[in-house]
Structures are given as structure tokens and as C-alpha cells.
N, C-alpha and C positions, 0 to 999 in steps of 0.2 A: 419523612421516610420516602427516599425515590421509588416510584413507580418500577413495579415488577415488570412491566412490558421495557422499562428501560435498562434493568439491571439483571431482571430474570427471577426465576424460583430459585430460592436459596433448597437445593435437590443434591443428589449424589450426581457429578460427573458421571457420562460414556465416556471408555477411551477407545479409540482404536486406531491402530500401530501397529509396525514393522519393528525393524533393526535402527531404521535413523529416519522414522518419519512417525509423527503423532498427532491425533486429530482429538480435541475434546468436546465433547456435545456438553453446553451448559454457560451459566453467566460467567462473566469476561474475570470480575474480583474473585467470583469460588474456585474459578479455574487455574487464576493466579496465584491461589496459596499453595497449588502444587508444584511451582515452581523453583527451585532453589535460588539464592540469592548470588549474584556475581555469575550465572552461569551460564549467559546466551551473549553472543556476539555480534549478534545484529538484530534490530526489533525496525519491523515497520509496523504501522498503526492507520489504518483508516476507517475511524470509527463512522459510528450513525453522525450525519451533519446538524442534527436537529432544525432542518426546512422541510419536512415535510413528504418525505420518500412513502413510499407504502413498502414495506419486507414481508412479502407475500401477507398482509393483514395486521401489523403490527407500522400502524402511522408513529413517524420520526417526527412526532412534534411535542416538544414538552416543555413545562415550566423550563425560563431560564437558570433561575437559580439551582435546581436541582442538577440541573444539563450542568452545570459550572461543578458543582460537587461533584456530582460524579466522575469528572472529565481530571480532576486534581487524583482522585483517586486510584485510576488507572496512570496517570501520569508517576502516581506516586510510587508503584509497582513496577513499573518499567523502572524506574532508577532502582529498585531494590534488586531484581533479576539480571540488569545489565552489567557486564563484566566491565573492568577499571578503564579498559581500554577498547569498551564497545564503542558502537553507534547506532541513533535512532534513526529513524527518517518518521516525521507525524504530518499527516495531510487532516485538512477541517475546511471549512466553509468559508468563505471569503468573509464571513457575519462572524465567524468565533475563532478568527483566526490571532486575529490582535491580543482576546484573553488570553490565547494558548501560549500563543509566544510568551506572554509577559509569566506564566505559571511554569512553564518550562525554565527560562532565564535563573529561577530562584532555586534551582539543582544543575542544572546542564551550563554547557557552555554553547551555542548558535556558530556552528560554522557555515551555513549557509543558507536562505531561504529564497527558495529554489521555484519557481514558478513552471508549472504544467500548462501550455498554450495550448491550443484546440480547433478545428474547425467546429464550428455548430450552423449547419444547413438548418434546422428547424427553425419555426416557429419560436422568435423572441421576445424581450417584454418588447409592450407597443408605448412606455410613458417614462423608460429609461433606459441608459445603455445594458445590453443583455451581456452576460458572461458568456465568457468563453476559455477562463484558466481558474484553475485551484493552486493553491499555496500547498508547498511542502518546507518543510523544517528538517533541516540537517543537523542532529543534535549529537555531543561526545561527553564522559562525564571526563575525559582528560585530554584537555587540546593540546600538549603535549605529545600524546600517544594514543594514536589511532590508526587503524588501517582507511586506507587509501589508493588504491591501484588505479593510477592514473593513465597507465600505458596498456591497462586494459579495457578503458572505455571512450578512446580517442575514437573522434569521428574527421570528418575532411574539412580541409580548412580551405576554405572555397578561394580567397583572395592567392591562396600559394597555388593550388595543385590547377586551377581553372585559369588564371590568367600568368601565370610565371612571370610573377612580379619579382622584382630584386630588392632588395634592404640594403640602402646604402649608408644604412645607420650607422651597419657594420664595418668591421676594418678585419679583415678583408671584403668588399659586399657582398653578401648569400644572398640565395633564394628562400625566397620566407617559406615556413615550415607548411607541408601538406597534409599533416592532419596537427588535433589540438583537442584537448582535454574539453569536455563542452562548457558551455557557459550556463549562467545559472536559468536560463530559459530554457525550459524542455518542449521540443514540440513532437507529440505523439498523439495520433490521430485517437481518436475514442474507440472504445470496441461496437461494432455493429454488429447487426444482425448475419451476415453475409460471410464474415469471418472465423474460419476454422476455429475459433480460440473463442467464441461465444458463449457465455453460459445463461442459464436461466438469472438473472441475479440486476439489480436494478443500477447500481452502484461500479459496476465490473471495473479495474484498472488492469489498462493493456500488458499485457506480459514483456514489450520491449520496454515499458518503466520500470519494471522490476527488475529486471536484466540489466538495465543501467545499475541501478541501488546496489543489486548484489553482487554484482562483478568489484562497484568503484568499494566497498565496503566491507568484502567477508571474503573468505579465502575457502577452497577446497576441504569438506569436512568442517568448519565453522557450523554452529548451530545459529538457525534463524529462527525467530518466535514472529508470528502472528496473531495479536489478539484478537482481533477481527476476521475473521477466515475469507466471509463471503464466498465469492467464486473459487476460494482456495489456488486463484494464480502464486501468489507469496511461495507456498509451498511446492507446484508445480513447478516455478521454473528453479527451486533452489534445488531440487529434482533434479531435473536438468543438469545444473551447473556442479552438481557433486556436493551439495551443499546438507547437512540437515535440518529438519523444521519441527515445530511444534505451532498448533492451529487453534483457535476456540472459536466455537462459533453457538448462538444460541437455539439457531432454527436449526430442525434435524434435516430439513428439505436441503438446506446450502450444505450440510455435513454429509450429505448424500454425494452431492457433486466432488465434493475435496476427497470420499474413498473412491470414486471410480479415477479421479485426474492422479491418483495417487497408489492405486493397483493395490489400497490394506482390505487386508483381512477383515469380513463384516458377517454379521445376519442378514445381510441384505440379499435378497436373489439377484442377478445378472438383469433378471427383466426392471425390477425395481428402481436399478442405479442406469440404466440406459440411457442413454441423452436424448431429451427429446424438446428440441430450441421453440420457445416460447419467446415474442416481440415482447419489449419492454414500454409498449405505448400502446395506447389505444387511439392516435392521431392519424389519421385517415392520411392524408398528404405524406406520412411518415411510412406508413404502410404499402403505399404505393414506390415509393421512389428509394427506400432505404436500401 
């Protein structure tokens, strides 16, 4: 039986919700049985990594085999909820990235895996090369039919628009193109402490990643599901983009965060849901310079 700190009390869900926005307090599977099958149109996923995180007192470190069951399991709900012609996007650990691909492959179809680059100024390992990217997985259950808005997530294509180079490939020869759909390298800076978009949360993924995801992937009114809420950016910026969402998350603390980023309706007071930014280190050098 998986450990309840990694799956949760099998409890009655919290919901709370708007018109097109839904937050559930409670484990990731009981939260998914409320979800109709075929009915979401974009799932991102960034679960616990199992290295070792602390979630305000709930350490990310578990038997692997369990980590493995469980990880099919949610994977197996996502292809139950995902519409014919959704998309995933699943991020994991550079350690359990290779099972996930190969467990994803035996439902999905892999149109892309997508690498997240980074700067990392801190303190790295001292007896191997340290990280500085996570894997993403760009998954469809019909690579046939999927959404794609390519001319909505163009960025600059530095060879055309910075040096006015010519293609004389062509007949007649152009000017190679100024912007370009990105490549499977993404480089977005991590969230710090300094940054408007911070939340209390140890794991946070920058809101311009998601802005990418949701833009290249869902359309206007599209529902987006999060099983993992965390910081509840997923949901904020689909927010933003006119997008709907549904959230779970199992600490009430990060459920706190996604009703204030989120403006629902709660038992919560005003003083309760306040933001009040907590550093995610207790590294001395990181506290000074971050």
C-alpha cells in the first residue's frame, strides 16, 4: 500500500470554484474520480520528483517501486480524462524521466521532449556535473489531431531579424524568416525570490513556461486540468489567457495560494490568504545575493 503522505487520506474533497475555475483540496487519484472521462483539453503535470524536496514537512522521498505505481496511476487518469484530441505536457526528474517516457509511450503518442534550461548561480554538486534543465514530455492521445498554435508562440529568430542574412537557397533569394516557432529547448529563468510572480512553494514553474504550454496547446475557453496545483501558476495564467482550469492539490497551505491567485470564493479571511513571501533556502550565500 503507498504511503499516505504520498498519495494522501482517502477523505471527502474541498472544492472551491467559480464559473470556470476549480480548486480541489485532497489526493491527486480521489480527486481524479471526479473528473469526467474525455473532458479536459490540456493536462499539465508536475508531480512530487521523489529527490527529496520537503512540501512544507511532507519529504519527497519514497520507496521507488511505490513512486513507479503510483506514477502509472495518475498517468493512467490523465489518458482517461484527456479529450481524443487533447494534450499533455508531463515534467519529472531527470532520475525518473526515462520510466515515464517508456509508461507514457504504452497510451500516448511523444511529440516532443522538450528540455527546460536554466541558470543555476547556487551552490552545485562538488563530485559531478550539477543540473541545470528538467525534461518535459509533449504527449497526444491522436497525433493526427491536436491543437497547435504555432503563430501564437513565435519568438525571434535571431540569425534573420539581427543579422539580415539572405537564403539563397531560395529562388527567388529572401530574407530568412524573423521570428520561428521555438525549438525544443526552452530557456526560462527559474522563479526567485525578487520576482512578482513568487509564491511560498519549493517547486514553483515560471508563469512564462506555462504561457508557452498554453498558448502552443489550448485555445480560448479550452479547459486545462492540473493535478498538481502547487503555486497554482497552471491555473493563473490559464486565467489570464481566457482559458478554464481545474486544480488539486493535497496541502491546504498551496490551496490557500491558488484561491487568492485565483479571486474564488472561500472560508478563508483576506488576512489568512495574504501573501506573505517566504525564501525557499536556508543557504546563507543565497540569502544574501538572491
Amino acid at each position: 500500500m503507498l504511503t499516505t503522505a504520498l498519495l494522501g487520506e482517502n477523505k471527502m474533497n474541498k472544492i472551491f470554484k467559480d464559473r470556470n475555475h476549480k480548486i480541489y483540496l485532497g489526493d491527486v487519484i480521489s480527486c481524479f474520480n471526479d473528473i469526467a472521462d474525455e473532458s479536459v483539453d490540456l493536462i499539465f503535470v508536475d508531480p512530487p520528483y521523489n529527490i527529496g524536496k520537503d512540501f512544507d514537512g511532507i519529504k519527497d522521498e519514497y520507496d521507488e517501486e511505490e513512486y513507479s505505481v503510483w506514477m502509472r496511476k495518475w498517468i493512467g487518469e490523465i489518458y482517461r480524462v484527456l479529450k481524443n484530441n487533447g494534450t499533455a505536457y508531463l515534467m519529472n526528474s531527470t532520475q525518473n524521466f526515462a520510466e515515464m517516457d517508456l509508461i507514457v509511450r504504452s497510451k500516448f503518442f511523444v511529440i516532443s521532449r522538450i528540455i527546460w534550461a536554466y541558470d543555476s548561480s547556487g551552490v552545485q554538486a562538488k563530485k559531478s556535473f550539477g543540473s541545470s534543465w528538467e525534461p518535459i514530455l509533449h504527449i497526444v492521445k491522436n497525433k493526427k489531431d491536436y491543437v497547435f498554435n504555432g503563430e501564437d508562440i513565435k519568438i525571434e529568430a535571431k540569425t534573420g531579424s539581427q543579422r539580415n542574412l539572405i537564403d539563397y537557397r531560395k529562388t527567388p533569394p529572401q530574407p530568412y524568416n524573423k521570428t520561428k516557432i521555438p525549438s525544443n529547448v526552452w530557456n526560462f529563468s527559474r522563479v526567485r525570490f525578487k520576482m512578482d510572480e513568487y509564491e511560498n512553494h519549493p517547486t514553483q514553474k515560471p508563469e512564462a513556461l506555462l504561457e508557452r504550454i498554453i498558448l502552443a496547446s489550448s485555445n480560448e475557453g479550452d479547459l486545462i486540468l492540473d493535478p498538481f496545483g502547487g503555486s497554482f501558476s497552471t491555473s493563473a495564467v490559464a486565467q489570464k489567457l481566457k482559458r478554464k482550469s481545474i486544480s488539486f492539490d493535497l496541502n491546504e497551505e498551496y490551496v490557500k495560494i491558488g484561491i487568492r491567485r485565483l479571486s474564488l470564493p472561500s472560508k478563508y479571511s483576506e488576512k489568512v490568504l495574504q501573501k506573505n513571501k517566504k525564501r525557499k533556502t536556508t543557504n546563507k550565500s543565497k540569502k544574501d545575493h538572491i
